[in-house]
C-alpha positions as CSV (number, residue, x, y, z in Angstrom):
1,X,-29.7,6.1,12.8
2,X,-26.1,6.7,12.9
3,X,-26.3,10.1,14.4
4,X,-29.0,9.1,16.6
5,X,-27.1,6.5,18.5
6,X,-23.9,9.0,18.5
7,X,-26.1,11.6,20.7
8,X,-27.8,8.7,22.9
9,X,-23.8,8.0,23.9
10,X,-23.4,11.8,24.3
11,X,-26.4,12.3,26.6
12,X,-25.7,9.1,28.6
13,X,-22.4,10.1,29.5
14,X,-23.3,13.5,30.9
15,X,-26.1,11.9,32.4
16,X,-23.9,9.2,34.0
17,X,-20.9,11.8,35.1
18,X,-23.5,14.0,36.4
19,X,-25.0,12.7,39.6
20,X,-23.7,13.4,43.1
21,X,-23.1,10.6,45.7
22,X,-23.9,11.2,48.9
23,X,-24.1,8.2,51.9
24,X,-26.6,8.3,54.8
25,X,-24.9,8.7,58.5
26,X,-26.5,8.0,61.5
27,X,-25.8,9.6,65.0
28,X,-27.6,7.9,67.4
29,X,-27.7,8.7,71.4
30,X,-29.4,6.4,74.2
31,X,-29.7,6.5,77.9
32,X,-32.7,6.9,81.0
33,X,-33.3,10.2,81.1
34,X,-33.3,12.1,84.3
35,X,-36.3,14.4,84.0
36,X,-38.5,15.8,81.1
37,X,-42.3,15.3,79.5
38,X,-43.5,14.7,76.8
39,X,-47.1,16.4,77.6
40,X,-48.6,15.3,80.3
41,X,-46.3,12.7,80.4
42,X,-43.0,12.1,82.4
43,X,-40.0,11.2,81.0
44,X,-38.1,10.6,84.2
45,X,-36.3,6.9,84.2
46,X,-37.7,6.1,81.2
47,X,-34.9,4.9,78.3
48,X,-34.3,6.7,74.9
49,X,-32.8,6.4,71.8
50,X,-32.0,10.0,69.7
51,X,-31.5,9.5,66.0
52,X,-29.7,12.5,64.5
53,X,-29.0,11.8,60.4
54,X,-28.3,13.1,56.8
55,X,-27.2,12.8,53.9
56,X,-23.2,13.3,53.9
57,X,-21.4,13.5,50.7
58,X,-17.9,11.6,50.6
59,X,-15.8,14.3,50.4
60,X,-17.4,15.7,53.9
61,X,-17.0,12.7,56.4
62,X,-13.4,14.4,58.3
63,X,-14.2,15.5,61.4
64,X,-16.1,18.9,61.8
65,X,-20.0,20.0,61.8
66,X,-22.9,18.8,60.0
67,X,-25.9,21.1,59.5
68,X,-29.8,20.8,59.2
69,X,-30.0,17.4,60.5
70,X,-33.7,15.0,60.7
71,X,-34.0,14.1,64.2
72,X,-36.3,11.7,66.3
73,X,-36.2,10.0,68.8
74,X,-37.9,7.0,71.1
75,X,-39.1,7.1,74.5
76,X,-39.6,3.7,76.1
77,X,-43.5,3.1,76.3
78,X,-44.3,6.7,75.1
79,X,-43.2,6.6,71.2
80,X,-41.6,8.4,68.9
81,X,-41.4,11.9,69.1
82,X,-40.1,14.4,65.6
83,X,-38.7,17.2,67.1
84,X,-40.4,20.4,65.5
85,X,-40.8,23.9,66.1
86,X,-43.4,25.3,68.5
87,X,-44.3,28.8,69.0
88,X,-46.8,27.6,71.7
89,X,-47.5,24.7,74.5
90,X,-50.1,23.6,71.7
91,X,-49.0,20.9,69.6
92,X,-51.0,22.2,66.7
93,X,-48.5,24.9,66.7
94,X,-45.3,23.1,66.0
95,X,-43.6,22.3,62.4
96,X,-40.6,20.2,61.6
97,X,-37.8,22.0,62.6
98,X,-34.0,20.2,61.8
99,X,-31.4,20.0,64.2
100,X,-29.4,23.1,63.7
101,X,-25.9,21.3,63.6
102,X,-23.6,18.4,64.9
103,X,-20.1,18.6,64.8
104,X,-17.5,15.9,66.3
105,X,-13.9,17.1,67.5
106,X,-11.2,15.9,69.7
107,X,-9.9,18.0,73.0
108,X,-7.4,17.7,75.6
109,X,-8.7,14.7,77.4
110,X,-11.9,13.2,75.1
111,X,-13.6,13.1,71.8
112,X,-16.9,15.0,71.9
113,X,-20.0,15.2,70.0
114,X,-21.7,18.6,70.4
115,X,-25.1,19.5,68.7
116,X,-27.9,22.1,69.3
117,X,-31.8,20.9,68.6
118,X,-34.1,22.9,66.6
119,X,-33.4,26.9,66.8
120,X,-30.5,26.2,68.8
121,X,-32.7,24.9,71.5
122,X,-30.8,22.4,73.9
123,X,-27.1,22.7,73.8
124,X,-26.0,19.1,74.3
125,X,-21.8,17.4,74.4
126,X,-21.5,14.0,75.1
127,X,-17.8,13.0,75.5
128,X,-16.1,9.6,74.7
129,X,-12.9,8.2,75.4
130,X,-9.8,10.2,73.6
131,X,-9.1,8.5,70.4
132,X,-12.3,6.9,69.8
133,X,-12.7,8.7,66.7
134,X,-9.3,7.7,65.5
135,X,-6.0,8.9,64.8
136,X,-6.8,10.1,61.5
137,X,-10.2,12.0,63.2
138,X,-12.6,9.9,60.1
139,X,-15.9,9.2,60.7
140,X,-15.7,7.0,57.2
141,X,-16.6,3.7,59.1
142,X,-19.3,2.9,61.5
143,X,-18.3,3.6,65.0
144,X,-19.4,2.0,68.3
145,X,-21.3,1.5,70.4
146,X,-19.0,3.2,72.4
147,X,-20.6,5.1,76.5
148,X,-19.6,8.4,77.6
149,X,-16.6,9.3,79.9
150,X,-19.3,8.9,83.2
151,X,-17.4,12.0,84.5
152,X,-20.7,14.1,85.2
153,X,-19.9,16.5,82.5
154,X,-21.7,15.2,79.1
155,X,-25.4,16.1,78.9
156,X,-28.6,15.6,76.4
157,X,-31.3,18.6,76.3
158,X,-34.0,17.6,73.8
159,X,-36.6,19.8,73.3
160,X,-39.0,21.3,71.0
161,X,-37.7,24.9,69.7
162,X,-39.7,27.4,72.2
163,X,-38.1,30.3,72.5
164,X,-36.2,30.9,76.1
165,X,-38.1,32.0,78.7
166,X,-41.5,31.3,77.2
167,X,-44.4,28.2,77.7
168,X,-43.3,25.1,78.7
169,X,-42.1,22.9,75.6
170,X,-44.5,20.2,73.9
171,X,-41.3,17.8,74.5
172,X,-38.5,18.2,76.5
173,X,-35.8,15.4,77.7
174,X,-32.7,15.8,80.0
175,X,-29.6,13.2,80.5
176,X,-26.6,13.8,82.7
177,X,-24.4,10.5,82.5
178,X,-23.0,9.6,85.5
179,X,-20.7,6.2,86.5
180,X,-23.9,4.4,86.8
181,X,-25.9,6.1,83.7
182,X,-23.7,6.7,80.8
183,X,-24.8,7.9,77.7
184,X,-24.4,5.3,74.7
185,X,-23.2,6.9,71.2
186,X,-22.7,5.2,67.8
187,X,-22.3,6.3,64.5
188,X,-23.6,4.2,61.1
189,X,-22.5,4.9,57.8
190,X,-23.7,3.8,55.2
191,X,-26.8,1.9,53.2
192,X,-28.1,2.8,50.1
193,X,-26.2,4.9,48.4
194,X,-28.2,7.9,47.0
195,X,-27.5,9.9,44.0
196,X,-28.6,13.4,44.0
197,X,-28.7,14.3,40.3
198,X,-27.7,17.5,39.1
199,X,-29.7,19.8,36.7
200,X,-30.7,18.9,33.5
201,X,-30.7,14.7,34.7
202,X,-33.8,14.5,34.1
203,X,-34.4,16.2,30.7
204,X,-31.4,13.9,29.9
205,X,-32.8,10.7,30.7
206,X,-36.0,11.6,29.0
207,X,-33.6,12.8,25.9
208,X,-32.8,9.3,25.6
209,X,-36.0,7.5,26.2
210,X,-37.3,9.8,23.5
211,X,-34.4,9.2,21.7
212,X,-34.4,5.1,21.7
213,X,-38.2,5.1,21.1
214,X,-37.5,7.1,18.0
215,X,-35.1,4.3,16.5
216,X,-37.4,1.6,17.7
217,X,-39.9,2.9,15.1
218,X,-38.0,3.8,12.8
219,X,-36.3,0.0,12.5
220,X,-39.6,-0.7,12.5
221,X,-40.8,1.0,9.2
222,X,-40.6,-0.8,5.8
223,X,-37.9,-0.3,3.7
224,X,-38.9,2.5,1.1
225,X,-37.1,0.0,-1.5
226,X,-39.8,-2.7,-0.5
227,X,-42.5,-0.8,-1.9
């Protein structure tokens, strides 16, 4: 029993020491979008809200680029549209695709966020006021709301991954802020924390369930010296 309880406090504290934190962030975009469709349907004036998140361990929130991000996003009346992959016009032919990347930075006059939709498809900056992000450039706590710049120069393309030049998208949106249509940004961080567990976790927490069901019968058993 002795030596049984000894490797139950071995395996539990590889098995506690061995998981990876990692905290949920959010990057989410609204605005009325200028022109688009989403099939048969226009998008023109109608309002939107772009999720962009992951999973982002601790020791990545500084400022820099995020890759292979879900993304979704609502279109007032219409729904909510995944963004995928298609080869074709043809719905049928599209398949989850992530956002290829989304990377935050400060230049000479604003902050920007700057990410590219599936493939690459849809180039897209919004800029915010300079030092929005903070002095320390952290994205460790939830920022905004906060609206673009209004300047003319931040734009959203959201579109399904066709390649350049071929059939029209199954979804594709287009925003140009403006003084009277800026582009809302916030960032959420934070949730439920999730712990990715590393390899062997789960031979070790079955190690020890084996291992305490073990004892349990073994307490159990009479006493050879009751016989």
């Amino acid at each position: 029993m002795k030596v049984i309880s000894t490797v139950c406090v071995f395996v539990l504290g590889l098995l506690l020491g061995s998981p990876v934190e990692a905290t949920p962030v959010t990057w989410t975009f609204s605005g009325i979008a200028d022109s688009g469709h989403w099939g048969a349907d226009p998008l023109a004036g109608l309002a939107y809200v772009l999720r962009l998140s992951k999973d982002v361990p601790a020791a990545d929130f500084d400022l820099g680029d995020w890759s292979n991000l879900t993304a979704e996003i609502d279109v007032d009346t219409l729904g909510t549209h995944v963004f995928a992959f298609c080869t074709t016009s043809m719905a049928s032919s599209c398949l989850p695709a992530p956002f290829q990347f989304i990377e935050t930075f400060s230049g000479a006059s604003a902050d920007t966020f700057h990410f590219r939709g599936p493939q690459g498809v849809g180039d897209s900056r919004v800029n915010v006021p300079l030092g929005t992000l903070g002095p320390d450039d952290d994205l460790l706590t939830a920022l905004g709301p906060v609206t673009s710049n209004g300047d003319g120069l931040s734009h959203i393309i959201a579109q399904d991954g066709v390649p350049s030049m071929a059939i029209t998208p199954v979804f594709q949106l287009l925003d140009t802020d403006s003084p009277t249509g800026r582009i809302t940004v916030k960032v959420t961080v934070g949730g439920d924390t999730s712990a990715v567990p590393e390899g062997g976790s789960t031979l070790a927490l079955f190690a020890i369930g084996a291992m305490m069901l073990l004892a349990a019968r073994r307490a159990a058993e009479p006493s050879s010296s009751l016989q």
